[in-house]
N, C-alpha and C positions, 0 to 999 in steps of 0.2 A: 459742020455737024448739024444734025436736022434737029428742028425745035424741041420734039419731043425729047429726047435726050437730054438736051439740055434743063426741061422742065421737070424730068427724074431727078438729076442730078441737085437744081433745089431744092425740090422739097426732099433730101435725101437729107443733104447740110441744116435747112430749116431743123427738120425731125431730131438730128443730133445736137442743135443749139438749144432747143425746147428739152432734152433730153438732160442734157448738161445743168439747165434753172431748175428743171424737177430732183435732180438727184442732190441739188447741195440744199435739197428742202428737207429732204429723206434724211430721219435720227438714225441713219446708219452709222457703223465704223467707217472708216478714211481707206482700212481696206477695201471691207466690199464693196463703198462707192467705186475704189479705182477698178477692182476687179468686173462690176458691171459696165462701167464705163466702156472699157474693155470689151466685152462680150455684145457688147451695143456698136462698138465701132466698126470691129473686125469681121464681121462674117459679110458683108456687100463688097469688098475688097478682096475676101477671099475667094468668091465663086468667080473674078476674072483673073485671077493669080496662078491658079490652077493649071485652067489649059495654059497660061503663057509660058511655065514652067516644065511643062510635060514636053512641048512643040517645040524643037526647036528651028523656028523658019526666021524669016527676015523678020515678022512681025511681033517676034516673041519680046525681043528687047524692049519696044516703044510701046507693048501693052505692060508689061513687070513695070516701067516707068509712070504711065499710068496710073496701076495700083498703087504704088508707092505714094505719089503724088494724091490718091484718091483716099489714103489712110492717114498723112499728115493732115491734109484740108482736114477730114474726121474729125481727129482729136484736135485742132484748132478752133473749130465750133463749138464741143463737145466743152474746153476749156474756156473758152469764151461764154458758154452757159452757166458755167460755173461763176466766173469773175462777174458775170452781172448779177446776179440772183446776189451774189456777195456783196457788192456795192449799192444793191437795192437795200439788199437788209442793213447793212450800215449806216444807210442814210433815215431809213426811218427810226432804228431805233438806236 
């Protein structure tokens, strides 16, 4: 995999870990945090889901595996922003 890619693909995760500390900052409801959460994680998983979905070739399976795997990592960071920002603010106050 050529580097660029790979450097999307960080600051993709970065973006959603920073995303995750800012949201459990936000006096929102527990819903619409998750519901943004949501809406923050899912749409860069869905524009390769798409064609993998429509095509059925040999490559169709190992990209949908992909996505899948591109939407757990997601919310893994996503949640991981969360539990810091948590254990940040626990500790200080």
């Amino acid at each position: 995999m050529p580097v660029l890619q790979h450097i999307v693909l960080a600051f993709y995760l970065l973006f959603l870990l920073a995303a995750g500390w800012r949201l459990w900052v936000v006096g929102w409801r527990c819903v619409v945090k998750l519901a943004t959460a949501f809406l923050l994680v899912a749409p860069m998983p869905l524009l390769f889901i798409l064609p993998g979905l429509m095509r059925r070739d040999a490559w169709s399976g190992l990209l949908v595996q992909l996505v899948i795997t591109l939407l757990v990592c997601g919310m893994a960071c996503l949640a991981g922003g969360f539990s810091a920002a948590r254990l940040r603010a626990r500790r200080r106050g």
